[in-house]
C-alpha positions in Angstrom: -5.1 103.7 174.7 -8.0 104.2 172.1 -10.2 101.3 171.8 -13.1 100.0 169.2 -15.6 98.3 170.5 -18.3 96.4 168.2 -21.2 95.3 170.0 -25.3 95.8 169.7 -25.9 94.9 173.3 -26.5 98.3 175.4 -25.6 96.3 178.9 -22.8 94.8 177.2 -21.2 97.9 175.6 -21.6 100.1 179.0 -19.9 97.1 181.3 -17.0 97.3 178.4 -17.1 101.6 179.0 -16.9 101.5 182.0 -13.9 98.6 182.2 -12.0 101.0 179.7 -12.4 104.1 181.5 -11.6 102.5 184.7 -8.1 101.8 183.0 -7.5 105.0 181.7 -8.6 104.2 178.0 -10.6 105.8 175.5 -14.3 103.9 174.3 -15.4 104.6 170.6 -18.4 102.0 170.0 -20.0 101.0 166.9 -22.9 99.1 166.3 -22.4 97.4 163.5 -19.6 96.1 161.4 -19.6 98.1 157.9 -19.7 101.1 160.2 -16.2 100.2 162.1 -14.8 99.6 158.8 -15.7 102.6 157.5 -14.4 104.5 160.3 -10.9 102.3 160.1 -10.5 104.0 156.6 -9.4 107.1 158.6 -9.2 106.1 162.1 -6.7 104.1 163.8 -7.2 101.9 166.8 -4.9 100.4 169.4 -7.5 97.4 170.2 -10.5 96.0 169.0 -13.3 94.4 171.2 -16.0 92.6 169.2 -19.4 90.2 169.3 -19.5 87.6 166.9 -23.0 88.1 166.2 -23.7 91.6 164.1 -26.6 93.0 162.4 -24.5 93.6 159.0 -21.8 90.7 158.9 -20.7 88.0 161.4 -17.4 89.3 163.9 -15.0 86.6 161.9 -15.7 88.4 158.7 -14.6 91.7 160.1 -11.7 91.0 161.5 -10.7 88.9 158.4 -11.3 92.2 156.6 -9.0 94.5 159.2 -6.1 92.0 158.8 -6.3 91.0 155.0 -7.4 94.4 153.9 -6.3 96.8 156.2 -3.5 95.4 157.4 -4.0 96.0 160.7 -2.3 94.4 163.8 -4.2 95.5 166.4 -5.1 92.9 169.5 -8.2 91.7 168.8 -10.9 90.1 171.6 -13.7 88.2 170.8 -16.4 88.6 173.6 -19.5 86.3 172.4 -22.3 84.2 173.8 -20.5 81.4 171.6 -18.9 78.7 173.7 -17.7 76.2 171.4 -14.3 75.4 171.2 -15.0 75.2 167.2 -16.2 78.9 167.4 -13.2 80.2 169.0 -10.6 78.2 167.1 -12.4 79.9 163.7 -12.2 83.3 165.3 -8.4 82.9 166.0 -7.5 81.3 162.9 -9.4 84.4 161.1 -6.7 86.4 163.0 -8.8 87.5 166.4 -5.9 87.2 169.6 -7.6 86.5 172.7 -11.6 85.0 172.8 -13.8 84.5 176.1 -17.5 84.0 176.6 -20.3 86.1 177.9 -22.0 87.2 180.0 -18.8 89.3 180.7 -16.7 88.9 183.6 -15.1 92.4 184.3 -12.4 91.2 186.1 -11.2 88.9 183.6 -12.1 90.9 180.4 -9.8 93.8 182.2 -6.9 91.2 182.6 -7.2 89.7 178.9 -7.2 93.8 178.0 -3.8 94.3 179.8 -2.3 91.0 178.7 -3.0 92.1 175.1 -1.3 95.7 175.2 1.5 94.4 177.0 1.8 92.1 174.2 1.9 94.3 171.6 2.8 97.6 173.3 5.9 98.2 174.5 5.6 99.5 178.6 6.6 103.1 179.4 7.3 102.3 183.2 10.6 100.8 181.1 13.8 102.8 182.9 15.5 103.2 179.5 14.1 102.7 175.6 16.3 102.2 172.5 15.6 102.9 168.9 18.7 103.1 167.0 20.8 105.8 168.1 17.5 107.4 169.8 17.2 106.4 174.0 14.3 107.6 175.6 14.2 107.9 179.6 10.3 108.0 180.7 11.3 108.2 184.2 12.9 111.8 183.5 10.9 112.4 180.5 14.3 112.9 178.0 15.7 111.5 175.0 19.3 111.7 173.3 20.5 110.8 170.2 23.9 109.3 169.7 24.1 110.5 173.0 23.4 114.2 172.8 20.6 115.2 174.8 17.8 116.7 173.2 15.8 119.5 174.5 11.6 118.7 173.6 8.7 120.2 175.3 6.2 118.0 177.2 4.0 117.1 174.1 7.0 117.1 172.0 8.6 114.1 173.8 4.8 112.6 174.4 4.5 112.4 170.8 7.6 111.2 169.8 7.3 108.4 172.4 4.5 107.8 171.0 5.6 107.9 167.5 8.3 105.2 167.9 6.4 103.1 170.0 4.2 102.8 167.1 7.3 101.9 164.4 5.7 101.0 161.1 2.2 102.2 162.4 -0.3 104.6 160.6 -1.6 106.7 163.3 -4.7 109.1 162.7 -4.6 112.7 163.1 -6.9 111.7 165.5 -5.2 109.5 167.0 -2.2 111.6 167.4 -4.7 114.3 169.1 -6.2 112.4 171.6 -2.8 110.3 172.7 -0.8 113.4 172.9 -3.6 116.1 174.0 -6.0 114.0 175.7 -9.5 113.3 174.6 -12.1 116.2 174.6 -9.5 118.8 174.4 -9.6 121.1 171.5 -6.3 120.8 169.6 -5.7 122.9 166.5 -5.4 120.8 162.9 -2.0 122.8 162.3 -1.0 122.1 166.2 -0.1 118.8 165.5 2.0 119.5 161.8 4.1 122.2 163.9 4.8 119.1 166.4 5.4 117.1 164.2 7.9 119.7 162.1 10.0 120.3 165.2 10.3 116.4 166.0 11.6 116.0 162.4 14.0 118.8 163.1 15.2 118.2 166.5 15.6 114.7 166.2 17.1 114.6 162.7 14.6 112.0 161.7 16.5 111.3 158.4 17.3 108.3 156.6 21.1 108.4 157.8 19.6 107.9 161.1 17.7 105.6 160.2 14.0 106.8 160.9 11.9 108.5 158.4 8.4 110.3 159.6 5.8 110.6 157.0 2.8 112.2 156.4 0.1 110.1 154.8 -2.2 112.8 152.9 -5.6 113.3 154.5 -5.4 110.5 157.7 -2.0 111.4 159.3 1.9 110.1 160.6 3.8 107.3 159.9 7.1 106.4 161.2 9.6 104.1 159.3 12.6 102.6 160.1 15.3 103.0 157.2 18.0 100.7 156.7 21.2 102.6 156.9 24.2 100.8 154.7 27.0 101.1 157.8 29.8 99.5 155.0 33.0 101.8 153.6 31.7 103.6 150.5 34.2 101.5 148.2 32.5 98.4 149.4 28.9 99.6 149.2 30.1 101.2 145.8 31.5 97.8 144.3 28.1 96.1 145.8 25.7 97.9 143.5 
């Protein structure tokens, strides 16, 4: 998973690395909160950590910027040296999910981190996932579509996992990259669009399936779900 984190503290922000890499995520830290949100404007995130105190704008103001603005529904974690229970019923009524106190507790903070993503990610240890008429197997890394199997290479079915586990989501080119390629490995910008090409060909990602994969100019992949009108054409006809 890629994760922000917003903090100032050098201690604090190398406990949280190495908690992240000891899970098997990806750290990208910022220092202060206009630079995040600058970043967000082309980056995409799969959950934030943040301090409440900032050197540009307090942590409840930017996170009530990513979900009024931005739209975003990442998890979001509040880890302060605030204790009141007033502080931490502001932070979640701005929108944060999940708020514990410093000094950090690695332990813990790692728990809270996997309680989040399980929340709002769906597991790929599941035996079989549905989306419509598409069912992905992770255990034998295959897919079919109204029941026909379908033939994808490894990063073909990685990013279409990835894709639909992400419904509705904008996902960076970056993003994309690092999920599907790994992080540090050199990917070519055009890489990804022949990726994504195939998918949209081997899959039939088509509105009479249901599924529509986008490209949003300049920050990357979107994939919508359509809604299909299943009624006889007469009825759907006399409807309009």
């Amino acid at each position: 998973m890629r994760i922000a984190v917003l903090d100032t503290e050098p201690d604090q922000l190398r406990l949280i690395n190495q908690s992240m890499a000891g899970l098997g995520h990806e750290c990208h830290t910022y220092a202060a909160g206009k630079a995040l949100l600058h970043a967000m404007r082309r980056e995409t995130f799969d959950l934030l950590v943040l301090d409440w105190r900032l050197p540009d704008m307090n942590g409840p103001d930017v996170v009530k910027t990513i979900r009024q603005d931005y739209k975003s529904r990442m998890p979001i974690l509040f880890v302060t040296e605030r204790h009141d229970d007033s502080d931490m019923v502001e932070g979640l009524n701005v929108g944060a999910d999940d708020f514990m106190a410093k000094p950090l507790r690695p332990i813990e903070f790692e728990a809270r981190i996997n309680a989040l993503l399980r929340r709002a990610y769906p597991s790929r240890n599941e035996p079989e996932m549905v989306f419509g008429p598409y069912h992905f197997f992770p255990p034998s890394r295959t897919i079919r579509v109204h029941g026909e199997l379908v033939e994808l290479k490894n990063r073909e079915y990685e990013l279409a996992l990835f894709l639909f586990q992400n419904l509705g989501r904008l996902l960076s080119r970056e993003h994309l990259h690092e999920a599907v390629w790994g992080l540090g490995v050199e990917a070519l910008s055009r890489s990804l669009d022949t990726h994504v090409s195939r998918l949209r060909t081997k899959l039939e990602l088509r509105p009479s399936n249901g599924f529509l994969l986008l490209a949003v100019y300049g920050l990357g992949y979107r994939l919508e779900t359509i809604e299909v009108d299943t009624r006889p054409a007469a009825a759907a006809s006399n409807a309009r």
